[in-house]
C-alpha positions as CSV (number, residue, x, y, z in Angstrom):
1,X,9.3,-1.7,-72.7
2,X,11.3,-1.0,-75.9
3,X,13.7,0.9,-77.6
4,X,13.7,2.5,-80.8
5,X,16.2,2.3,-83.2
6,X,16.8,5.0,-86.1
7,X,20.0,4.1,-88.5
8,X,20.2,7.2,-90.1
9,X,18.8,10.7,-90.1
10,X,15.0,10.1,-91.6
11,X,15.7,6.4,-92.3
12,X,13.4,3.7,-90.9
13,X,12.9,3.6,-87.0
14,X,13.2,0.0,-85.8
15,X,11.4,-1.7,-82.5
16,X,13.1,-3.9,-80.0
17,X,12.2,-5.3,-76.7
18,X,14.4,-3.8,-74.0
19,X,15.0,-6.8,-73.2
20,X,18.4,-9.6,-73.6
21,X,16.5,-11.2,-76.6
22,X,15.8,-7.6,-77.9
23,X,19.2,-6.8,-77.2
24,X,20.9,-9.8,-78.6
25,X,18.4,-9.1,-81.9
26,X,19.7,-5.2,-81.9
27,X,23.2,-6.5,-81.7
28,X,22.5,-9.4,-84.6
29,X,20.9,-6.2,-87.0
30,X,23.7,-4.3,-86.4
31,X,26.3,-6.4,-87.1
32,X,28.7,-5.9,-90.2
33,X,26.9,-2.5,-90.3
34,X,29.6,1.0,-90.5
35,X,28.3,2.3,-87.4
36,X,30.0,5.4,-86.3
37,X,28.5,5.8,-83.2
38,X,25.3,4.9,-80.6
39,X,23.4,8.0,-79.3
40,X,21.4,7.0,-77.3
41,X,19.4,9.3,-74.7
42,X,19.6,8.7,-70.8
43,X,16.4,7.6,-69.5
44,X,16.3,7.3,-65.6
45,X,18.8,3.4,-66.0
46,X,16.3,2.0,-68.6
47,X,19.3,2.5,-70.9
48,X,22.2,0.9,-69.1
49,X,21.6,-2.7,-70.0
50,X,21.1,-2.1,-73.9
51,X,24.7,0.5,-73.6
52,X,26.1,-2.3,-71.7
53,X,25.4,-5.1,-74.7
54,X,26.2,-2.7,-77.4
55,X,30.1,-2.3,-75.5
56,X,30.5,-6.0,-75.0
57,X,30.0,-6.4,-78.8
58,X,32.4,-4.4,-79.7
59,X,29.9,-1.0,-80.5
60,X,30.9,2.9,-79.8
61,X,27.9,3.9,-77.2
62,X,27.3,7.4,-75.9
63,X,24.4,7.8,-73.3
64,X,23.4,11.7,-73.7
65,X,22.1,13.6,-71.1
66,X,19.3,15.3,-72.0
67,X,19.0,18.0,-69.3
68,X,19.0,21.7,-70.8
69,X,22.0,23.3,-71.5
70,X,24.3,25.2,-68.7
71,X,24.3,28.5,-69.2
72,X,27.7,29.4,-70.3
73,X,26.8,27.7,-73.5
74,X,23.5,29.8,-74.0
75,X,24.0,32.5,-77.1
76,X,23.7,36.1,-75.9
77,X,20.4,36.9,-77.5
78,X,18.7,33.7,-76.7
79,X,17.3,36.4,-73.2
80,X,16.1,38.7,-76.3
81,X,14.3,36.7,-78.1
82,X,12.6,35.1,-75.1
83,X,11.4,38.6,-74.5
84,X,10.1,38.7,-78.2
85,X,9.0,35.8,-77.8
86,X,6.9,36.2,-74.4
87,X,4.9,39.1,-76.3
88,X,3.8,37.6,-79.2
C-alpha cells in the first residue's frame, strides 16, 4: 500500500509506502515546510497510522469524510437540474 502526497493544488504528487519507514520519510520531506494543513481522505483505517505520525510531529491533520453531502447543505435547484440532467 501507499499514499500519495500532493503539496499544492497542481504541484507534483509524491509516493510513500504506508508504511513507518514511509511515514517517517513523509514526516522527513515535510519538515521545515509552511504547511497549513493535512487533508487527507478517510479510507476504511488505512489512514489512521499516517494521521497519527503527522500529529506526533507536530503537523495539523484533518481526516475528511468523503460520504455525500447531507441534505440540508444541498442547493435548491440541484433536484432541477438532476431532472435536466436525467433527459439529456
Amino acid at each position: 500500500m501507499h499514499v500519495e502526497v500532493a503539496t499544492s493544488i497542481g504541484g507534483e504528487v509524491h509516493r510513500y509506502a504506508n508504511d513507518v519507514e514511509g511515514h517517517t520519510a513523509l514526516v522527513a520531506a515535510l519538515a521545515g515546510q509552511p504547511v497549513a494543513l493535512i487533508a487527507m481522505e478517510a479510507t476504511g483505517g488505512y489512514e489512521a497510522e499516517l494521521a497519527c505520525s503527522l500529529q506526533v510531529a507536530g503537523l495539523p491533520v484533518a481526516v475528511i469524510n468523503p460520504r455525500p453531502e447531507p441534505e440540508t447543505l444541498r442547493r435548491p435547484w440541484d433536484d432541477w437540474q438532476r431532472r435536466i440532467d436525467s433527459m439529456l
